[in-house]
DRENMIDO-304596 format. One record per residue (C-alpha): residue number from 1; residue in three letters; chain; x, y, z. Coordinates in Angstrom, 1 decimal, always signed. Layout:
N
   num   residuo   cadena     east    north       up
   NUM       ALA        A        X        Y        Z
...
This chain:
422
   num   residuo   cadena     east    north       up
     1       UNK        A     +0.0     +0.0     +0.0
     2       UNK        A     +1.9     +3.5     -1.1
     3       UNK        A     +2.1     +6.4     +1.4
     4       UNK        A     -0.4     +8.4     +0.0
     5       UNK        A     -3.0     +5.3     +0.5
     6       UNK        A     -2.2     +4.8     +3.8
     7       UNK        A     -2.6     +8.3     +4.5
     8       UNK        A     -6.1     +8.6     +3.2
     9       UNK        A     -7.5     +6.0     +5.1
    10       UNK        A     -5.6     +6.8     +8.4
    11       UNK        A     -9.3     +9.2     +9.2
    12       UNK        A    -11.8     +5.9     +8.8
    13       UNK        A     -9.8     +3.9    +11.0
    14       UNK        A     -8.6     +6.4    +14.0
    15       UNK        A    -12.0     +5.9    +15.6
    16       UNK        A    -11.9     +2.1    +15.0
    17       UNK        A     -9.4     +2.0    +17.4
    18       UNK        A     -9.8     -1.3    +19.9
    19       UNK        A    -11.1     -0.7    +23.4
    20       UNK        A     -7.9     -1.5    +25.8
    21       UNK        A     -8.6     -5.0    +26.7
    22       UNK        A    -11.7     -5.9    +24.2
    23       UNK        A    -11.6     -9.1    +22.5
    24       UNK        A    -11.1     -9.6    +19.2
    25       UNK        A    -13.4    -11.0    +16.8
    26       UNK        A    -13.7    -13.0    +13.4
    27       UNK        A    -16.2    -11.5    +11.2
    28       UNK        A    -17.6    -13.0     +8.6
    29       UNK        A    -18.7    -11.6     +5.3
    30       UNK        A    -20.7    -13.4     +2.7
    31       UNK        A    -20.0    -12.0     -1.2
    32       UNK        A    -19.2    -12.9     -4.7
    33       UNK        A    -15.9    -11.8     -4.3
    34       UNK        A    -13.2    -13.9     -6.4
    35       UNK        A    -10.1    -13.7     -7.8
    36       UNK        A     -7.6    -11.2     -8.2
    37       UNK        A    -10.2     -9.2     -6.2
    38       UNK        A     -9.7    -11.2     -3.2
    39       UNK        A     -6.3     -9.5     -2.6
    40       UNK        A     -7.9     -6.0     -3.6
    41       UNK        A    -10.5     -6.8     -0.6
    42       UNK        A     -7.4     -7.8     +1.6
    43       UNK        A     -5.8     -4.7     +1.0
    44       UNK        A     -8.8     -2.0     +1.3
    45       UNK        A    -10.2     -4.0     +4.7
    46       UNK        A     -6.8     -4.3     +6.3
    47       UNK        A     -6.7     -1.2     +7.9
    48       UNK        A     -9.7     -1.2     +9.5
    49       UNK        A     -8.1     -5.4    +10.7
    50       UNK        A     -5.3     -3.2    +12.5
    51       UNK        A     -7.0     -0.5    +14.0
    52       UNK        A     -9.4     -2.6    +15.6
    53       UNK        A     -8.5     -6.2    +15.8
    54       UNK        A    -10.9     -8.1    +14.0
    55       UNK        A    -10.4    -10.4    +11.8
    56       UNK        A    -12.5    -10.4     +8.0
    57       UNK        A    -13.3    -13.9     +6.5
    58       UNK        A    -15.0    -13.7     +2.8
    59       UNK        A    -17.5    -16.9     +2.3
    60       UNK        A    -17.4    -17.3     -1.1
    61       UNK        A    -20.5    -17.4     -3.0
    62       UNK        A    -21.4    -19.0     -6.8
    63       UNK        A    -20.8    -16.9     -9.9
    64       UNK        A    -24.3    -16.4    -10.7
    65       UNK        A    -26.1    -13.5     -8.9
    66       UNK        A    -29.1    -15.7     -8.9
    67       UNK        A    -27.8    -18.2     -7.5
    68       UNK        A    -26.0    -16.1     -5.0
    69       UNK        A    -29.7    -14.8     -3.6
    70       UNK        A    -30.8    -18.1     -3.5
    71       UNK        A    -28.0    -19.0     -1.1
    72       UNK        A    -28.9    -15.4     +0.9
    73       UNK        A    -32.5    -16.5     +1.1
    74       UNK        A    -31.9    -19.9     +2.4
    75       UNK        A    -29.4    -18.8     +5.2
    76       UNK        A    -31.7    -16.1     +5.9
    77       UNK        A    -34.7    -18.4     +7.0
    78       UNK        A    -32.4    -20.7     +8.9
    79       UNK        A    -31.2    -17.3    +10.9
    80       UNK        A    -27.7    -18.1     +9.9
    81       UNK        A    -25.8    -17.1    +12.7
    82       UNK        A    -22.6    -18.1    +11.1
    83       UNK        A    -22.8    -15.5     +8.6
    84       UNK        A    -22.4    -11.3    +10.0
    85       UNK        A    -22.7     -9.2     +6.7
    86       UNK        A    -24.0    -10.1     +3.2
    87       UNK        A    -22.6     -8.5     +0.2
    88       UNK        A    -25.9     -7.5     -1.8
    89       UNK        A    -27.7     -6.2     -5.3
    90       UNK        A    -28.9     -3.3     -5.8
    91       UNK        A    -32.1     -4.9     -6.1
    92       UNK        A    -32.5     -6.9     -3.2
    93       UNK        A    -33.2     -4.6     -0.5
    94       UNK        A    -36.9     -4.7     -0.7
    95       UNK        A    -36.8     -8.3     -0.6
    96       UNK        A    -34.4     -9.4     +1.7
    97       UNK        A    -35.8     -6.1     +4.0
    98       UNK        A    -36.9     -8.0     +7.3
    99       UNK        A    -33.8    -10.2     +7.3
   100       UNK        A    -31.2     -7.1     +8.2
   101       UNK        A    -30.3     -4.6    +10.6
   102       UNK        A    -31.6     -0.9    +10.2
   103       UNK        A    -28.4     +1.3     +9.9
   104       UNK        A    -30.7     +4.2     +9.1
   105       UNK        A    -29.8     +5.8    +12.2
   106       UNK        A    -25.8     +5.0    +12.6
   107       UNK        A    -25.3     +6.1     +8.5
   108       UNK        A    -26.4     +9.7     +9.6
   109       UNK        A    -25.3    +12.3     +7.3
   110       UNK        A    -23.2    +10.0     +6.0
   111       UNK        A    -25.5     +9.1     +3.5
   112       UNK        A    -25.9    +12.6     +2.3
   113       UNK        A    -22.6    +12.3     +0.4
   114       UNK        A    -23.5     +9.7     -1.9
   115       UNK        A    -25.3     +9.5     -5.1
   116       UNK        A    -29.2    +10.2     -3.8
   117       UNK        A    -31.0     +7.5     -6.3
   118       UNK        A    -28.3     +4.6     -4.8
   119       UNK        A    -29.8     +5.3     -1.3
   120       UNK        A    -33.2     +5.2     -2.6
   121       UNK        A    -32.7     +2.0     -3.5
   122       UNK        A    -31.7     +0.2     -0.5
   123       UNK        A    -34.3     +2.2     +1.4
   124       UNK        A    -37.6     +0.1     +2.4
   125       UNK        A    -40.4     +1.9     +4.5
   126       UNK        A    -37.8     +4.4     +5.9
   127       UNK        A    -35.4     +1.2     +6.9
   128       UNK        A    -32.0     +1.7     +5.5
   129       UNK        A    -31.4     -1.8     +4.7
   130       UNK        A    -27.8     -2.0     +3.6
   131       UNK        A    -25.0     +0.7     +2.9
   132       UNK        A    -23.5     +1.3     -0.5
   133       UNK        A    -19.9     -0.1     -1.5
   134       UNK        A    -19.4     +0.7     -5.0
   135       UNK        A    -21.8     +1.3     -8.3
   136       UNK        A    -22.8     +1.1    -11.6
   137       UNK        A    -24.7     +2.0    -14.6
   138       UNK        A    -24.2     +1.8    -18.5
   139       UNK        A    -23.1     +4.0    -21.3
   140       UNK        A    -23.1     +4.2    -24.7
   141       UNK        A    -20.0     +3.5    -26.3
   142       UNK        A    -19.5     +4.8    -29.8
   143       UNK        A    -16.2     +4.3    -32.4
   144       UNK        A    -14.7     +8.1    -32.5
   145       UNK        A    -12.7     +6.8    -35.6
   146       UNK        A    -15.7     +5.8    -37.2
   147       UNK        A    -18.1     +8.6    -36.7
   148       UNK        A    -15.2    +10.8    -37.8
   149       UNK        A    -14.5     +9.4    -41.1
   150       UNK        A    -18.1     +9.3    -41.6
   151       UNK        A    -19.0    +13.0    -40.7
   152       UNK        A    -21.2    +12.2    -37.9
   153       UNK        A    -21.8    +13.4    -34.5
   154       UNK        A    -22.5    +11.4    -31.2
   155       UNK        A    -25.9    +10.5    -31.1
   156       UNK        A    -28.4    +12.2    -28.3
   157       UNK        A    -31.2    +10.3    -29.3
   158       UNK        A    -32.3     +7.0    -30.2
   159       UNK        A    -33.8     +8.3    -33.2
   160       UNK        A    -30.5     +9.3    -34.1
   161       UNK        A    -28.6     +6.6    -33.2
   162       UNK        A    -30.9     +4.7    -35.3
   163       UNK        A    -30.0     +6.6    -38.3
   164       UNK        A    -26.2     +7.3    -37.6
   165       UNK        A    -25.3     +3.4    -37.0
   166       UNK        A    -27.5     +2.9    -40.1
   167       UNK        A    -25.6     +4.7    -42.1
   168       UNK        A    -22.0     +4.4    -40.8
   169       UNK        A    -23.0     +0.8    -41.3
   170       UNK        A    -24.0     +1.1    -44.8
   171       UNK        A    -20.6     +2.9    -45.8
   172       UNK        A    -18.5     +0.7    -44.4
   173       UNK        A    -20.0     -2.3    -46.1
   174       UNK        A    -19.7     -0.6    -49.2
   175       UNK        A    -16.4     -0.4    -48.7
   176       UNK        A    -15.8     -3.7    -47.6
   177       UNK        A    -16.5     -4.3    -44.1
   178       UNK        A    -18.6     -6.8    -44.5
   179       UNK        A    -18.8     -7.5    -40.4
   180       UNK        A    -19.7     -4.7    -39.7
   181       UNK        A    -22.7     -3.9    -37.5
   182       UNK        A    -24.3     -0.4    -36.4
   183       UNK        A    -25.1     -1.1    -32.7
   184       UNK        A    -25.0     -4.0    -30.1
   185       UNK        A    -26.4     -4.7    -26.6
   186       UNK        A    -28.5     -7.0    -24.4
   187       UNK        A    -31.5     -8.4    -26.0
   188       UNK        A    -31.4    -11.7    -24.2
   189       UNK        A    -34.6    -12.9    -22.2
   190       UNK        A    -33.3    -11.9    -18.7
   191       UNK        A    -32.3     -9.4    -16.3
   192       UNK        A    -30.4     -7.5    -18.2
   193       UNK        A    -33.2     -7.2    -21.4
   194       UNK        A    -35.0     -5.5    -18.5
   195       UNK        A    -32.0     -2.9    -17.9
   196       UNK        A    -31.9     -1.9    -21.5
   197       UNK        A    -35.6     -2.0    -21.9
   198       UNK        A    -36.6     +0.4    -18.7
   199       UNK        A    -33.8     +2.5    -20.4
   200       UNK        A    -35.9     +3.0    -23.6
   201       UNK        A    -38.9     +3.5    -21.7
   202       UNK        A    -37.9     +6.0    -19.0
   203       UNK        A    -36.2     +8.0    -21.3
   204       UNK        A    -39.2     +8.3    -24.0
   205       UNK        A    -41.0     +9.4    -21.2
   206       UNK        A    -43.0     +6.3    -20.3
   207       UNK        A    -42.5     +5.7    -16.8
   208       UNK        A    -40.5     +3.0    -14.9
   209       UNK        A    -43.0     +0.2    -15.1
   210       UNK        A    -44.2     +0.4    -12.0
   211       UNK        A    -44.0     +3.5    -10.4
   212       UNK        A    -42.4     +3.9     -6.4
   213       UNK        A    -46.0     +4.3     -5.0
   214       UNK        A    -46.8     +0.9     -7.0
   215       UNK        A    -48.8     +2.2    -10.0
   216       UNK        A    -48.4     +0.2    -12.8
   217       UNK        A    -47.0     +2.1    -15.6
   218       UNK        A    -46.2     +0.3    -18.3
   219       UNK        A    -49.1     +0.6    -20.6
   220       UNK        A    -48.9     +3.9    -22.5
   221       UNK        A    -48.1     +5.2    -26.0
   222       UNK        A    -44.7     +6.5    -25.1
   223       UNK        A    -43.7     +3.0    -23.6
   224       UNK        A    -45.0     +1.5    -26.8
   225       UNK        A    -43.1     +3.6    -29.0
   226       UNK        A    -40.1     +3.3    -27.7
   227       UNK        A    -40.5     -0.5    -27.7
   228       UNK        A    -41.0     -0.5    -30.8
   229       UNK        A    -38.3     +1.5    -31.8
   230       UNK        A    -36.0     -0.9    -30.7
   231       UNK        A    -37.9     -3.7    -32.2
   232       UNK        A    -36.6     -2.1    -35.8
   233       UNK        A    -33.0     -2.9    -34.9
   234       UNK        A    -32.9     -6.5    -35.0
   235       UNK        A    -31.9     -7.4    -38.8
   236       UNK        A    -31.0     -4.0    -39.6
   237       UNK        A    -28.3     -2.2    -37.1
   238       UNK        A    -28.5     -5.0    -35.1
   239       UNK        A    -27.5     -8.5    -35.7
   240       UNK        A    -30.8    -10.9    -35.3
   241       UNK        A    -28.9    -13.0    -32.9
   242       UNK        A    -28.6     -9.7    -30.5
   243       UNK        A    -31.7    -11.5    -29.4
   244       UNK        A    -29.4    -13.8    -28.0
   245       UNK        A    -26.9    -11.4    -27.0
   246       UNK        A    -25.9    -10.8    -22.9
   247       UNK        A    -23.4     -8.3    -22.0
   248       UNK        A    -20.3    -10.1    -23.1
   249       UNK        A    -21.8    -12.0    -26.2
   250       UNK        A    -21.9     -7.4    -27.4
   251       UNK        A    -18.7     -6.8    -25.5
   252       UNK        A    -16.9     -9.3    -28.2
   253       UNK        A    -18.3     -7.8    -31.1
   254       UNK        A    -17.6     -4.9    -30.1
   255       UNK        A    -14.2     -5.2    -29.3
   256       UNK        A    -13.4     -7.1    -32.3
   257       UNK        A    -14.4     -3.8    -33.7
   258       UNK        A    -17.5     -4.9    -35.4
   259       UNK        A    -19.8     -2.0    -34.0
   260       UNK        A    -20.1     +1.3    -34.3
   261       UNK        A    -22.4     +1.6    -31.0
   262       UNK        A    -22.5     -0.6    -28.3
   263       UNK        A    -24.6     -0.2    -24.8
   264       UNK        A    -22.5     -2.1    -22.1
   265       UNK        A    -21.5     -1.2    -18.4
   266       UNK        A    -18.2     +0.4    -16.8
   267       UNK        A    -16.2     -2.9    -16.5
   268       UNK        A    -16.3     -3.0    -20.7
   269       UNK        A    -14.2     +0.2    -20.8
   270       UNK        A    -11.1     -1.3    -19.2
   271       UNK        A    -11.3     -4.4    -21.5
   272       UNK        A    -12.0     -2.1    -24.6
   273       UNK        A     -8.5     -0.7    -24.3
   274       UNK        A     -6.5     -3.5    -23.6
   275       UNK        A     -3.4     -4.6    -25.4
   276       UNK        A     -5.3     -7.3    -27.4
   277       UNK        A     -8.4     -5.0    -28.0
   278       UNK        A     -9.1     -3.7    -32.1
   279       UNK        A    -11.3     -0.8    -30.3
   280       UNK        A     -7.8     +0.7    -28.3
   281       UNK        A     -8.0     +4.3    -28.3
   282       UNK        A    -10.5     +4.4    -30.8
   283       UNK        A    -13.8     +4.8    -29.0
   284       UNK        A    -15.3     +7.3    -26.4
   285       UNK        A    -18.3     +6.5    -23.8
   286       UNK        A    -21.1     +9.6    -23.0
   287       UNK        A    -24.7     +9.0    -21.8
   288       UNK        A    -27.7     +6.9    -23.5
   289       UNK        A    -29.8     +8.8    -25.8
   290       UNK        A    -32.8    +10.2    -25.2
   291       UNK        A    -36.0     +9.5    -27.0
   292       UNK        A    -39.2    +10.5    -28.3
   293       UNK        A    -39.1    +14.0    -28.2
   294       UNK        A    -38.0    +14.0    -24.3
   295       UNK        A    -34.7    +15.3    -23.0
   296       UNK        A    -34.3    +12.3    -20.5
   297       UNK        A    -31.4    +10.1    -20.3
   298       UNK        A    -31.8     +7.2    -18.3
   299       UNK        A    -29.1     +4.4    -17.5
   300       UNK        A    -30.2     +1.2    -15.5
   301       UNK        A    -28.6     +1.6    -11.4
   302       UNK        A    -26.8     -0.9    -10.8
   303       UNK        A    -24.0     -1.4     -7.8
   304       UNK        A    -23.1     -3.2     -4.7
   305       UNK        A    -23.7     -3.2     -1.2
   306       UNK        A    -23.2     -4.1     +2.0
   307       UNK        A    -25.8     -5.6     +4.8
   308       UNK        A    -25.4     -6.2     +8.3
   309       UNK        A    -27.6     -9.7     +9.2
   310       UNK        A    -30.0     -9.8    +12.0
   311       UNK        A    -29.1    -12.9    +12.8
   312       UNK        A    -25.4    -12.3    +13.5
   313       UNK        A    -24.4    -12.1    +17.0
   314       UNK        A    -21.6     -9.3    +16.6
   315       UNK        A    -23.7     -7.2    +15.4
   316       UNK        A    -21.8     -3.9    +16.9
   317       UNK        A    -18.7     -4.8    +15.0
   318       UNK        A    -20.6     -5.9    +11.8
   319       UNK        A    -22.0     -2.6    +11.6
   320       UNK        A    -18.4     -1.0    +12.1
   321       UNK        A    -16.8     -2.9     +9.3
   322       UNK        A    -20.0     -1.9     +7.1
   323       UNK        A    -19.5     +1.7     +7.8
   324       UNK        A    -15.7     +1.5     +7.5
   325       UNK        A    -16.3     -0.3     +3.9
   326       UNK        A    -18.9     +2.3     +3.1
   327       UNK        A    -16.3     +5.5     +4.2
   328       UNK        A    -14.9     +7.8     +1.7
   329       UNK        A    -11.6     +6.2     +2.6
   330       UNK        A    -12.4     +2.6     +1.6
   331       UNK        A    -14.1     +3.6     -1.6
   332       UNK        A    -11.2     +5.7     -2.6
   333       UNK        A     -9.3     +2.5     -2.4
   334       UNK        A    -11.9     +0.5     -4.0
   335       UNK        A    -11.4     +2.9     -6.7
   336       UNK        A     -7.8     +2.8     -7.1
   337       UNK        A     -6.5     -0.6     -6.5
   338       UNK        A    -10.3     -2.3     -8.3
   339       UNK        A    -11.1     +0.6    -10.4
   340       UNK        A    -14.8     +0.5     -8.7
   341       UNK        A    -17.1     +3.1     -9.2
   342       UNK        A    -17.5     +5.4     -6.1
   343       UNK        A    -21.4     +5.7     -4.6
   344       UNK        A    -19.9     +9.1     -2.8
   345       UNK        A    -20.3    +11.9     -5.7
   346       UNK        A    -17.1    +14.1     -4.0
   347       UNK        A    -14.7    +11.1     -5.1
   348       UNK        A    -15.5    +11.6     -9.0
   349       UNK        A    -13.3    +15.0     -8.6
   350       UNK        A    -10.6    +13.4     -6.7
   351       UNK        A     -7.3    +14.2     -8.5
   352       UNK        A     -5.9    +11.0     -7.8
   353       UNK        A     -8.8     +8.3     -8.6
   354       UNK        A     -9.1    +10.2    -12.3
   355       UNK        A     -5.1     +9.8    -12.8
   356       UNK        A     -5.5     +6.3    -11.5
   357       UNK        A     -8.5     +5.6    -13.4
   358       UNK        A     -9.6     +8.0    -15.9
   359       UNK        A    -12.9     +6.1    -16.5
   360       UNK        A    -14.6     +7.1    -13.1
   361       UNK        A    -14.9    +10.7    -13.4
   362       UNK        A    -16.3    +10.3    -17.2
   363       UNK        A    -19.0     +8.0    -15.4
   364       UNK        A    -20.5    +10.9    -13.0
   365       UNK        A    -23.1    +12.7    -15.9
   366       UNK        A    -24.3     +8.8    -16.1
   367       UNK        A    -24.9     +8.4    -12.3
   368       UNK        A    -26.8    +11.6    -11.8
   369       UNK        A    -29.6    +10.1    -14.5
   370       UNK        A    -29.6     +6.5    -13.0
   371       UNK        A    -32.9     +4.8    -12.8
   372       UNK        A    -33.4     +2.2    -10.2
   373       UNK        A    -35.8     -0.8    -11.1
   374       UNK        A    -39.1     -1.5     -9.5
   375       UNK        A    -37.3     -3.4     -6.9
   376       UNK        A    -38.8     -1.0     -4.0
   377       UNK        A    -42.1     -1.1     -4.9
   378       UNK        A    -42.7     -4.7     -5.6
   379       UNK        A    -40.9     -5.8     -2.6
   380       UNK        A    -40.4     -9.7     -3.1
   381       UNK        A    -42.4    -10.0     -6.4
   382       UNK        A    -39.5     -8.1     -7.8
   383       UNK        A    -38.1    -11.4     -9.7
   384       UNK        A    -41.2    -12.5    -11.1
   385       UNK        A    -42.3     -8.5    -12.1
   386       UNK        A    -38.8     -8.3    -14.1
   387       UNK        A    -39.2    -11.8    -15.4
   388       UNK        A    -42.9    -11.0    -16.9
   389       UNK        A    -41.5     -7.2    -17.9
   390       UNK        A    -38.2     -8.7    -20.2
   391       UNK        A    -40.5    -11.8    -21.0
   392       UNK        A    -42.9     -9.5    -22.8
   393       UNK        A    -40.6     -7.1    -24.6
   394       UNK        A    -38.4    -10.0    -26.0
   395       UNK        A    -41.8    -11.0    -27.7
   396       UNK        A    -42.1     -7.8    -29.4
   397       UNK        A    -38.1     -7.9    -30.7
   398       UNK        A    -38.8    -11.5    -31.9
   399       UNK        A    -41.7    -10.3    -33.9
   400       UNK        A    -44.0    -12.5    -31.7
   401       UNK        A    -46.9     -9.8    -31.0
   402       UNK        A    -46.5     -5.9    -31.2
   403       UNK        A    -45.7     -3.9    -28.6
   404       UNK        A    -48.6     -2.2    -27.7
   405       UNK        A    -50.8     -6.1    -27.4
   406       UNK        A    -48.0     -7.3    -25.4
   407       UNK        A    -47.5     -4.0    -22.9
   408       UNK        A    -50.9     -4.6    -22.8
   409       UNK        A    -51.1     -8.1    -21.7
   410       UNK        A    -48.1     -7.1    -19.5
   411       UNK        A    -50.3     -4.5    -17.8
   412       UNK        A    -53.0     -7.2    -17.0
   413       UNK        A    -50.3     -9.7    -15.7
   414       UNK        A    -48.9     -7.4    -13.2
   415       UNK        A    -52.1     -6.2    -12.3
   416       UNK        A    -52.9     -9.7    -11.1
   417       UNK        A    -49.5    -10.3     -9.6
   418       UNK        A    -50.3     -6.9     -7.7
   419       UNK        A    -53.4     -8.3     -6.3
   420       UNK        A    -51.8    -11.3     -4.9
   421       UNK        A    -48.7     -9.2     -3.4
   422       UNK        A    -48.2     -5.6     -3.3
């Protein structure tokens, strides 16, 4: 750890400081956590290790976030004692609510400093169920090099990324580049379909779904035509097997540099300008487009967090390490030794985290328009709310149905599932 690192986080840990003659304790912490990362954890929870005596064990959990709440849920209802904090989603506050420890009240103002939408979302009935660690939300990604030899301009809509990719895509071909395709992203059924689609929707105007009081949304014209805008792109900017596509099936078109546009989140960046990467220092990342005549930008929240369980029986020093992880200190570290994206909006100007990674302070414009899911509002019908939502616009990109029958259908299928719930 260099001097300057050590220095930064010498504020966190001063008050961490181990009560003369307190015993120390091993705290565990549940999380998806692997890899090289493991070392990066080592490093940014160390100091808060010395200062206080504790001792941090990671549980390592599977690969797949699914399966990872699964495990949550089922440790949860046993009231795991073993396990003290629980790395989370974004999206599982609302539904894994009753099974943590309020930290509403020993947060404070602390909570003021970060992003305002990334605390909305782990809010639930005024219970602040778990403390932010690091973000993230997507960007467009577009081929300077490309749009330069072509005589066009970034895109702010989706109109005109329609037409730009369209006819970039056309030229190239003529000349050759046979591979060539206008713009890639998620259009898988699953989770992430339902990032790109609230995307479109928000930013036409057409709501988030379900609204946070619960109101289901989703049925109106500007959520239909911004469907079934993107419902033009398969076959014609868009490969057909985009339908297919998750984030790194359009990460490895795009960085074979096969794309003029590509939607993807931060961690693509990194990868885009690697050694072995045709895309290195050729492309550029702003916000997504708006659409429909609105001037709204939206980009999916996304990010990680950190609970405290109920269930643990060192519960005081499980909320400690949560608020150490949370500091400004331990994101700035985050930051510089994982390149994660900050929750606290001060560290996007810090001087060192933008000369150690220059993608985080090009990522603030996207935070400040991040759009949480229904997660809050749906509580624990969340799953089956995104899984009807993606479900219903993949039918409308596969040409089975249009857009406004199956926003429709979608409307009468929540508002059943909303009778039976929330």
């Amino acid at each position: 750890m260099t001097l300057t690192l050590a220095r930064s986080l010498k504020g966190a840990v001063a008050a961490l400081a181990l009560a003369s003659g307190a015993q120390a304790e091993y705290i565990t912490l549940a999380s998806g956590i692997t890899g090289s990362r493991v070392e990066t954890f080592k490093a940014i929870v160390a100091p808060w290790e010395k200062a206080t005596g504790n001792t941090v064990t990671l549980v390592p959990m599977p690969a797949s976030t699914t399966d990872q709440f699964g495990q949550y849920r089922l440790w949860l209802a046993a009231g795991n004692k073993d396990i003290d904090l629980y790395q989370t989603d974004v999206i599982w506050a609302p539904q894994l609510a009753d099974q943590f420890v309020d930290l509403a009240d020993v947060a404070g103002e602390l909570m003021d400093s970060h992003f305002p939408s990334i605390v909305e979302s782990q809010t639930v009935n005024g219970k602040l169920v778990a403390l932010p660690l690091y973000t993230d939300a997507p960007a467009l990604y577009y081929r300077t090099d490309l749009l330069e030899k072509h005589g066009a301009t970034v895109p702010e809509t989706w109109e005109e990324l329609t037409a730009t990719a369209q006819m970039v895509q056309d030229a190239e071909r003529a000349q050759g580049n046979a591979d060539l395709w206008g713009f890639v992203w998620q259009g898988n059924a699953y989770e992430g379909l339902t990032c790109n689609a609230l995307e479109w929707v928000k930013s036409f105007g057409g709501g988030q779904i379900i609204e946070p009081n619960g109101d289901i949304s989703i049925n109106n014209p500007k959520a239909v035509a911004a469907v079934e805008l993107a419902a033009s792109w398969p076959g014609t900017i868009s490969p057909e097997g985009v339908l297919a596509y998750k984030e790194e099936e359009a990460r490895g078109v795009w960085q074979t540099g096969n794309a003029v546009f590509m939607r993807n989140w931060p961690y693509a960046y990194g990868l885009g300008n690697g050694e072995d990467s045709a895309v290195k220092g050729k492309f550029g990342v702003t916000t997504l487009p708006t659409g429909g005549g609105h001037d709204v930008s939206a980009a999916t929240l996304g990010g990680w967090n950190i609970a405290v369980s109920k269930y643990s029986e060192k519960q005081e020093t499980a909320i400690s390490l949560a608020m150490y992880l949370a500091s400004p200190e331990a994101q700035k570290t985050r930051a510089l030794l994982g390149s994660r994206l900050p929750t606290i909006v001060s560290l996007y100007e810090d001087a060192e985290i933008a000369a150690a990674a220059p993608i985080i302070p090009q990522w603030k414009d996207v935070f400040l328009q991040a759009v949480p899911r229904p997660s809050a509002p749906t509580k624990g019908d969340y799953n089956e709310v995104s899984s009807k939502f993606w479900s219903a616009v993949h039918n409308t990109l596969s040409g089975d149905g249009t857009a406004a029958e199956n926003l429709e259908l979608l409307e009468l299928d929540l508002t059943d599932l909303k009778g039976a719930g929330w």
